[in-house]
C-alpha positions, -999 to +999 in steps of 0.1 A: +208+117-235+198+144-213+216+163-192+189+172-164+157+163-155+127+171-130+111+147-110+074+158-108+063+137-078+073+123-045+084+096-024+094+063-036+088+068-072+110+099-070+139+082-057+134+054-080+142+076-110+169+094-095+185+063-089+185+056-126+192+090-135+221+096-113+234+054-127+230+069-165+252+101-154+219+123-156+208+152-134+181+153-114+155+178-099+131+169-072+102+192-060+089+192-028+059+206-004+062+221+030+051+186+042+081+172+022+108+195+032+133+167+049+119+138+026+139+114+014+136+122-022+148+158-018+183+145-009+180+117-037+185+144-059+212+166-073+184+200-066+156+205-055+129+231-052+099+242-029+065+243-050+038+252-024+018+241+008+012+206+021-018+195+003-012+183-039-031+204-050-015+236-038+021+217-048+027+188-065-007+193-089+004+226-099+018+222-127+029+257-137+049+260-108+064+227-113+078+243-150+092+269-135+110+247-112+120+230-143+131+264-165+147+281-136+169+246-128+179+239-165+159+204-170+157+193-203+126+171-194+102+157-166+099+124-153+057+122-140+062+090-115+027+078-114+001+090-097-005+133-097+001+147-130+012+111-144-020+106-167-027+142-170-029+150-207-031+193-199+001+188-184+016+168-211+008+197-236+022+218-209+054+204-208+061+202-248+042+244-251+069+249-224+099+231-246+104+201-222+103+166-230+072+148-213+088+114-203+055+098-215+032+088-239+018+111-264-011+138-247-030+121-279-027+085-259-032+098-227-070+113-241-079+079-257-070+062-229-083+086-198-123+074-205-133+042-204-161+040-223-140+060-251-111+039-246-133+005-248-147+017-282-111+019-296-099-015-287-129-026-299-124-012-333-086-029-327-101-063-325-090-060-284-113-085-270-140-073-241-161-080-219-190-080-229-210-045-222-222-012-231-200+017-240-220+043-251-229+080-253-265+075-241-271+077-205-306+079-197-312+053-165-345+036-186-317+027-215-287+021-189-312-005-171-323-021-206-286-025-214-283-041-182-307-067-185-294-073-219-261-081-207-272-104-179-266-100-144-249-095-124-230-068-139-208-034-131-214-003-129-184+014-137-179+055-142-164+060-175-133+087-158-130+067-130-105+048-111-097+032-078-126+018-074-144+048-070-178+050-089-178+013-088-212-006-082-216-045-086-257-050-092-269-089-090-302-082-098-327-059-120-350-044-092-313-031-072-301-017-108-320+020-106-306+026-070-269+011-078-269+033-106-281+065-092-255+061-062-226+055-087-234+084-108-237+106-074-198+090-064-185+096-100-195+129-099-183+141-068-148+122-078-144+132-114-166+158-121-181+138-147-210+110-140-210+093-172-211+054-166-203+020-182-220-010-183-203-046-179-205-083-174-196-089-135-168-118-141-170-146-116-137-156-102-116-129-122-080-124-124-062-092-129-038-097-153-016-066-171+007-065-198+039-039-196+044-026-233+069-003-246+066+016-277+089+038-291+091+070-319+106+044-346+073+026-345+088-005-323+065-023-291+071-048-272+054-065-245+078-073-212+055-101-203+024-105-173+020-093-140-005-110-118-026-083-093-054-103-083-050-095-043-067-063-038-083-047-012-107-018-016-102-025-057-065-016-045-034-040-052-017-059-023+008-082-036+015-083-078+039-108-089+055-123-123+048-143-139+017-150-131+011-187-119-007-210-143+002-189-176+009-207-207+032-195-234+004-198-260-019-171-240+010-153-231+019-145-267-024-141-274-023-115-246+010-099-253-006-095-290-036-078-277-016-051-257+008-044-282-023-041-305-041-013-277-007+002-276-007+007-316-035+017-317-029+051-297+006+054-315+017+050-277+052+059-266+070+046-237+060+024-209+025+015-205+003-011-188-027-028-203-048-042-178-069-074-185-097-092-167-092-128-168-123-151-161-115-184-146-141-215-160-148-245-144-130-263-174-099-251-163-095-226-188-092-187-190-106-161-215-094-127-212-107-092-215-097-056-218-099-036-189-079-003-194-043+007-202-023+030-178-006+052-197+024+055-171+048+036-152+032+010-124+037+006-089+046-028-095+071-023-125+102-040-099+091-073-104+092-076-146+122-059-136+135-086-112+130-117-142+139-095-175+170-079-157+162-047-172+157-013-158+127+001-172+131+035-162+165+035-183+141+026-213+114+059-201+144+077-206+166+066-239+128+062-259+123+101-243+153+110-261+141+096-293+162+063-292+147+028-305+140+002-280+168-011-267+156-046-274+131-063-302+105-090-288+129-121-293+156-107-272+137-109-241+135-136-216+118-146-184+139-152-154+127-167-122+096-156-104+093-125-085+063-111-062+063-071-047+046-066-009+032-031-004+039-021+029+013+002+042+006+024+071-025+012+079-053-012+100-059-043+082-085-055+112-101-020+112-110-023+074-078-012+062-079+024+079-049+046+070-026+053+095-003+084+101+026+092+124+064+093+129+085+060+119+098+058+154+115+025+146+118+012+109+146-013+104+145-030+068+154-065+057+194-070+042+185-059+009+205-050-024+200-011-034+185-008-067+213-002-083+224-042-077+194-059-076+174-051-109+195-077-124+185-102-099+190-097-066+175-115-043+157-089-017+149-052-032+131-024-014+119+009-027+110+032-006+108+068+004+111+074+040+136+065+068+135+062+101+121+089+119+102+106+093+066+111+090+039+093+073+016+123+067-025+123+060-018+148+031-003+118+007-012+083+001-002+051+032+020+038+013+058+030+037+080+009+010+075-016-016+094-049-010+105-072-041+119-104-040+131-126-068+137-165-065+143-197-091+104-200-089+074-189-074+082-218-041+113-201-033+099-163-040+073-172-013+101-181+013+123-154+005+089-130+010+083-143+041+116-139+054+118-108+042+085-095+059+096-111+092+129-090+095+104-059+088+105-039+121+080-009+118+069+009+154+049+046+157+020+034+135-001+003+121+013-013+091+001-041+078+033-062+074+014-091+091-013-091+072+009-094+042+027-125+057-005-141+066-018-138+025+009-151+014+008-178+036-025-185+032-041-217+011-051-197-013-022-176-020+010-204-015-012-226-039-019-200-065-056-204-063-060-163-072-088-141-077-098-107-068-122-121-042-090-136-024-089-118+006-123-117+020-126-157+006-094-163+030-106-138+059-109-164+082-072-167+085-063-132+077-084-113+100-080-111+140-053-135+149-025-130+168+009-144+158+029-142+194+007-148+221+009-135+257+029-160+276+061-151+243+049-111+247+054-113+283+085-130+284+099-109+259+091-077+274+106-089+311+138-096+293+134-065+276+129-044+310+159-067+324+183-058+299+172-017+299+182-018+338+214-038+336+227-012+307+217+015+333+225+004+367+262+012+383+285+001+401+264+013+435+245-024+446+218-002+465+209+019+432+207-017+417+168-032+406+181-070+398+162-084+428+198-094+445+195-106+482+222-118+504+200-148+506+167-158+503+146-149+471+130-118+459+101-117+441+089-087+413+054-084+400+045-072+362+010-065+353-003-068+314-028-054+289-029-081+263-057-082+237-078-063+259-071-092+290-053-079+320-027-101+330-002-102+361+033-123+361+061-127+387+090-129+386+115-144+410+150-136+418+166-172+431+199-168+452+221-188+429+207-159+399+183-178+382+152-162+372+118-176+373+088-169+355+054-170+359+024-152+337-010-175+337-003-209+336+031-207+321+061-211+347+096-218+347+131-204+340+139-173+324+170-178+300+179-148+277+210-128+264+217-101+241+232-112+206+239-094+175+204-105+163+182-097+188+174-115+226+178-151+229+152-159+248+141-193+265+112-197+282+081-224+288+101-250+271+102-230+241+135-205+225+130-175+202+147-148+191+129-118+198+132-079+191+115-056+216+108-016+211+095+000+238+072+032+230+060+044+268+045+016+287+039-006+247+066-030+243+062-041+204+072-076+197+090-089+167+095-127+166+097-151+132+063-162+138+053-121+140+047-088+158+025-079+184+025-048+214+017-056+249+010-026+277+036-037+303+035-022+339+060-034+362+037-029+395+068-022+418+076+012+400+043+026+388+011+017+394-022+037+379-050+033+359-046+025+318-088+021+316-095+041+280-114+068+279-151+051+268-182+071+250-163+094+229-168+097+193-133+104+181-111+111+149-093+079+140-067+099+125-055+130+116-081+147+083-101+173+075-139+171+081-157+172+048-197+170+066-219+157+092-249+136+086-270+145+119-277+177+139-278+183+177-308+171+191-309+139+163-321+108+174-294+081+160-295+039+162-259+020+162-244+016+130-255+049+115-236+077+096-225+099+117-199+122+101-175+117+068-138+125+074-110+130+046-075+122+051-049+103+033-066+110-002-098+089+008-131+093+026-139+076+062-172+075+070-180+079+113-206+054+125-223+054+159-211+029+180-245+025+199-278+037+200-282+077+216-294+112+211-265+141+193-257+163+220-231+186+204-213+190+172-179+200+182-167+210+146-178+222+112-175+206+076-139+221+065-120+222+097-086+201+098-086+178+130-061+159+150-061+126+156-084+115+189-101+149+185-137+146+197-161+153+168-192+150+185-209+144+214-235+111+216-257+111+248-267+075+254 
């Protein structure tokens, strides 16, 4: 076994492996950016070592400084994560021209897997089955369109080096084919540097379905069984659980079969992921299809390692080493069900916008460490931050992943659920509730999956809100109550509990609620009851302080609330969710919380890659204003109304701040 690795990447993944390495007695390196500096992975490991500036690819992309790192620490190898340099086949060479062990496939694999269309052509030739499609060479538009209409529409339009959805165009008719392909080619190219394209078959009611594999230097593979990743947003996974609901053993094995076959075919080493689109007939049946093989370790690995019990980065490591698999097909077994929640700093309602800023609060479910619960445990949670870090715009959203592993998928549900409701995350959108409404949601609790699950079930995922005022109100009172009592002393004058020598007092709050103003009183009684009124809810205010959070009656109801106050925002965490309500208490402060209006404004903090209109432009609501960058994607600027340009305030290239006026729109 080695002695010493180094961790080529960042965040979660990193302190994943170093919490295998440092279990197997094994050395590890991180490497970390300016950004990174105080991250969490840094002090997962036994060293660690600067490699550049903020941005990847003046750090963790440069590979040559990352080999130094490596040479002047003593590692014997490096562990890619995913993501980065993961599915980089230069650096694979790199690694063995530099005498370190790549803990990955083959550079060879890595190349016949990295194009699509080449990649398709081999599993082809591997009796793989796939959609049906065309693959080729050729890409002049006149034979691209002919293959089209062979195929039969609808169909994709898919670049061949793509990935995350980028380059992706879905055409449901002939005469929108020339202008979906033209626009795909433009998107691949700026993306990958390469526009070649692929044609396919557009499934209806697909399934993503992957197959882990494992392959050693001795010749062995293995499949460790399905993952189901069908909820996606923005053709990016949400919630991926095993197995997946509805499999039978028979295509189990037919599937496991074909991956191991893909996996052959490359001579593939290590832990891969061959991805499958599964379409759904009316008979009840499925028919599956190759998609592509990752030629890394997945995000989701935790939950085939929640029901085989094994820790797959232990098998990245001993197969690195040259070891056999540590176990032959027959050996494994299914456990349970298990379903991972990626928890995301981001604006489900605002089309999933990335958020940054610090983790002012973040407070985590009772959870086993990895160490104890890849065998089972009941509640896992990877992640790479803690409280009070950053979330920055130079990396992806991503704030944890949470696993949980039950008897079957009814009980893995539950356990989810209660896991995201003990999720307490304040300084920045998440989208914690947005994960416990899917999995809630008809679709999801009765397995009815498809990629088209979210926008199918918007209805109930988009725009609610889970508390309500008359519970937000209540809870921030309390809250405010709670803050005085732990400050007020012994001095009855300095006191602000509304006590009279008789008679009653009265207090008044004023609310900003879902953009609804809102006042409430409250009223001291002489005997020390409290009562409370806020719209056309009244009555007594019960509520103490416990070990768990308020116990709060109120309204003929009783919760048990958390509240964090950030300013004048009291965020609201019951069981049924989270909220924030603007709470003014109109005794001590009074002034005016109107927003600012008619600015056009950076949503976050990115860089300004251009600007679609000049000063002087005539512009109608809706249109393309300006295309920001941050987070490692692309947020295009619309006008929110009808006007003239007056000003552009800054120029393609320049970094901006969050709320930073870009331009100025005369109406």
């Amino acid at each position: 076994m080695f002695n010493k690795i180094l961790i080529a990447n960042r965040g979660e993944i990193a302190c994943r492996v170093a919490a295998t390495a440092r279990r197997m007695g094994v050395k590890s390196v991180a490497v970390y950016s300016d950004a990174d500096a105080s991250a969490k992975h840094v002090a997962a490991c036994d060293q660690a070592v600067h490699i550049g500036a903020s941005p990847p690819r003046e750090s963790y992309l440069r590979w040559e400084r990352i080999l130094e790192a490596a040479k002047a620490t003593g590692a014997q190898a490096v562990h890619p994560g995913y993501g980065f340099l993961s599915e980089n086949e230069a650096f694979a060479q790199a690694c063995a021209a530099a005498g370190l062990v790549f803990i990955g496939p083959p550079p060879s694999a890595i190349k016949a897997m990295g194009l699509k269309a080449e990649s398709k052509q081999l599993m082809e030739r591997a009796g793989v089955p796939l959609v049906p499609g065309y693959h080729g060479a050729n890409q002049e538009p006149a034979l691209l369109q002919a293959e089209a209409d062979r195929i039969g529409y609808p169909v994709l339009i898919k670049a061949s080096a793509g990935g995350g959805g980028k380059g992706m165009r879905a055409v449901d008719k002939a005469q929108d084919f020339a202008a979906a392909l033209a626009s795909c080619k433009r998107e691949a190219t700026s993306s990958f540097g390469d526009d070649a394209v692929l044609i396919e078959k557009y499934v209806q009611r697909p399934r993503h379905i992957e197959i882990q594999v494992f392959g050693d230097t001795h010749g062995n593979y293995v499949y460790l069984f399905e993952r189901d990743c069908s909820v996606q947003r923005r053709h990016q996974k949400v919630l991926e659980e095993a197995p997946a609901p509805g499999m039978t053993p028979a295509m189990r094995a037919e599937m496991g079969a074909a991956a191991v076959a893909a996996a052959r075919a490359v001579n593939y080493v290590g832990a891969g992921t061959v991805e499958f689109i599964v379409e759904q007939r009316s008979d009840g049946s499925m028919q599956f299809f190759f998609m592509e093989m990752n030629t890394r370790l997945q995000v989701e690995h935790p939950v085939t390692e929640a029901i085989t019990g094994l820790d797959l980065v232990e098998w990245q490591l001993r197969v690195a080493c040259g070891e056999p698999l540590p176990l032959q097909q027959d050996q494994l077994r299914i456990t349970g069900h298990a379903i991972e929640a990626r928890i995301c700093a981001e604006n489900p309602d605002n089309n999933f916008l990335p958020a940054t800023g610090r983790l002012l609060v973040y407070r985590k479910p009772q959870a086993s460490s990895f160490e104890r619960s890849h065998g089972g445990g009941k509640v896992r949670i990877d992640d790479g931050v803690g409280e009070g870090d950053a979330i920055s715009p130079f990396y992806d959203s991503m704030v944890a992943k949470l696993i949980v592993h039950g008897d079957d998928r009814a009980q893995a549900l539950a356990r989810l659920d209660d896991a995201l409701a003990q999720v307490r995350i304040v300084g920045l959108n998440t989208n914690v509730q947005f994960l416990r409404y899917v999995v809630r949601s008809p679709s999801f609790a009765q397995a009815n999956l498809d990629t088209a699950l979210i926008p199918r079930e918007q209805a109930v995922l988009f725009g609610q809100e889970p508390v309500g005022l008359v519970l937000a109100a209540a809870a921030s009172v309390a809250q405010t109550l709670l803050d005085e009592r732990a400050l007020e002393g012994a001095d009855p004058f300095t006191r602000r509990d509304g006590w009279r020598a008789f008679g009653v007092a009265e207090r008044r709050f004023g609310f900003e609620f879902g953009g609804v103003t809102q006042d409430a009183r409250l009223t001291y009684q002489h005997d020390g009851e409290l009562h409370l009124a806020v719209g056309d809810a009244a009555g007594v205010l019960v509520f103490a302080l416990t070990g768990s959070g308020i116990d709060l009656q109120f309204d003929g109801q009783r919760h048990t609330v958390f509240v964090h106050r950030q300013g004048e925002t009291a965020h609201v965490f019951t069981a049924h969710g989270a909220t924030r309500i603007l709470a003014i208490d109109l005794l001590a402060h009074a002034g005016d919380h109107q927003a600012e209006a008619g600015r056009l404004t950076a949503p976050m903090p990115g860089k300004v890659l251009s600007f679609a209109v000049k000063a002087g432009d005539t512009v109608r609501r809706g249109q393309a204003l300006a295309v920001m960058e941050a987070m490692k994607m692309e947020h295009t600027i619309a006008a929110p109304s009808d006007g003239t340009v007056g000003e552009l305030l800054f120029a393609p290239g320049d970094q901006v701040s969050e709320g930073a006026e870009l331009l100025k729109l005369v109406g």
